[in-house]
C-alpha positions in Angstrom: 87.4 37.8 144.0 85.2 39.8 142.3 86.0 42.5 139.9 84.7 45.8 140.3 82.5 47.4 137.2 82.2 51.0 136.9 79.6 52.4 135.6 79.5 55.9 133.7 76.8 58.0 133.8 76.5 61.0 130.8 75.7 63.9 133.5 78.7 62.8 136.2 82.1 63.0 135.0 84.9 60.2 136.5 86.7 61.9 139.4 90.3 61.4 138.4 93.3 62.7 139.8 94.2 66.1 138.2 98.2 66.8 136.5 99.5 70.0 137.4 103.0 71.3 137.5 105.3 72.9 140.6 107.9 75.3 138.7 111.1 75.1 141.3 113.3 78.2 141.0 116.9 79.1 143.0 118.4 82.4 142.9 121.8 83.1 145.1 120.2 80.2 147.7 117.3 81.0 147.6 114.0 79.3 146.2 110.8 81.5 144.9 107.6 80.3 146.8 103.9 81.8 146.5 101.1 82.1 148.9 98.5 80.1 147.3 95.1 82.1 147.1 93.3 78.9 145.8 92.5 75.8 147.1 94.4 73.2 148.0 96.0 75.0 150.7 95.0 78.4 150.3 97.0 80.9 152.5 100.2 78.5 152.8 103.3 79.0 151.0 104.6 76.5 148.0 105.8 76.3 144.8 104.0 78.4 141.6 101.9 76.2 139.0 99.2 74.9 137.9 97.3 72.5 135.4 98.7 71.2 132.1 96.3 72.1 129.1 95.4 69.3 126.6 98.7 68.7 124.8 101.1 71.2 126.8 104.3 69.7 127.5 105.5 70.1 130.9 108.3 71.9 131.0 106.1 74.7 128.7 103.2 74.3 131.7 105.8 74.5 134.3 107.2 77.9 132.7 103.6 79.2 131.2 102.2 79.0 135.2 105.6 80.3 136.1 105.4 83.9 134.8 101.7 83.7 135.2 101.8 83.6 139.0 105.0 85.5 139.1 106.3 87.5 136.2 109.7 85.3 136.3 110.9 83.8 133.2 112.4 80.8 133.4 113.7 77.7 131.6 112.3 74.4 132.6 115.3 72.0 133.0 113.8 68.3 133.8 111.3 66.9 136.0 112.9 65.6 139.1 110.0 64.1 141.3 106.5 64.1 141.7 103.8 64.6 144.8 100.4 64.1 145.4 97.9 67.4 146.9 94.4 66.1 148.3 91.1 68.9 148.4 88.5 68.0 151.2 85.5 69.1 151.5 83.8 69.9 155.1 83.3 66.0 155.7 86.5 64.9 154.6 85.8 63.9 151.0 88.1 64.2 149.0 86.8 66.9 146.5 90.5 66.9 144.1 93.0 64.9 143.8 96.4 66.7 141.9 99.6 64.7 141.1 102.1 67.9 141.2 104.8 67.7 139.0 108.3 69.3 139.6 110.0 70.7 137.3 113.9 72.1 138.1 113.4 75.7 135.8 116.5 78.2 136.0 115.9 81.8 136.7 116.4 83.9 133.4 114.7 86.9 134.2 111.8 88.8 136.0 111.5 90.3 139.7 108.5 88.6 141.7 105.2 90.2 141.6 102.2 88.2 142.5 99.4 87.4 139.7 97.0 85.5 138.7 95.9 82.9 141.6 98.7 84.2 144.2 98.6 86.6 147.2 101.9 86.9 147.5 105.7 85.7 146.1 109.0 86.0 147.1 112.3 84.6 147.6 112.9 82.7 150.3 116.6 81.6 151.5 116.6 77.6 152.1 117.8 77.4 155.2 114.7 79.2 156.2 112.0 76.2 155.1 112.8 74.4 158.3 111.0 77.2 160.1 108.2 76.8 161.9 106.9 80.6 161.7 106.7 79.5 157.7 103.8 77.6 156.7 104.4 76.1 153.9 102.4 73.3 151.8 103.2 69.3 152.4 106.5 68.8 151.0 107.5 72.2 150.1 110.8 72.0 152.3 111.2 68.1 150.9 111.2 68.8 147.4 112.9 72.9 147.3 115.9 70.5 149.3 115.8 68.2 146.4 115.9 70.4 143.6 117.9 72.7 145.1 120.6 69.2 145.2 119.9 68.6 141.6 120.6 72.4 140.4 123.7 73.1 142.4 
């Protein structure tokens, strides 16, 4: 078989996935989501974050994107799973690629007030994921179940 060559060209980057992080947050049972303003999945609810900077640990990314998008402080705990979050264009192409990152981060202080690349944030109970008046980004329900598991 063949192997395949790549070839880099000066004035075209390599398309390669992006690292971001997901801060998860619970508060009395709930979990804080944000309506993402940005693509991927602008308008749907999910979990505040962002990209890691060159040589920012995750847990500090996690927490920086945190209070960024939400004026919470938190701690980031530990990294408890990972998901992948496709951009397409009009045809289908896949325009980005992120790997999103969870991190479990406890609450220390801050109410929610939406910043930076969010329209809005809240606190959601997590019985109310499930719901189908909610629409929330791939996985959101998945992974708040998950953490929630790991933080109780």
């Amino acid at each position: 078989m063949p192997v395949a060559e790549t070839i880099i060209q000066p004035d075209r980057p390599i398309a390669r996935p992006i690292v971001a992080t997901i801060a998860t947050v619970f508060k009395d049972g709930h979990v804080l989501l944000v309506r993402r303003a940005n693509p991927p999945d602008a308008g749907k609810w999910g979990f505040p974050g962002g990209k890691v900077e060159l040589g920012e640990p995750l847990g500090e990314a996690a927490a920086r994107e945190l209070l960024e998008e939400t004026g919470i402080q938190a701690a980031a705990r530990q990294v408890f799973t990972a998901v992948d979050a496709f951009d397409h264009d009009e045809t289908g192409q896949v325009r980005h690629h992120y790997v999103l990152v969870a991190i479990l981060c406890s609450w220390i202080s801050g109410e929610p007030v939406a910043g930076d690349d969010a329209l809005e944030v809240r606190w959601f109970p997590l019985d109310t994921l499930g719901s189908e008046d909610l629409a929330l980004s791939l996985d959101v329900a998945k992974v708040a179940r998950q953490g929630a598991g790991i933080a109780a």
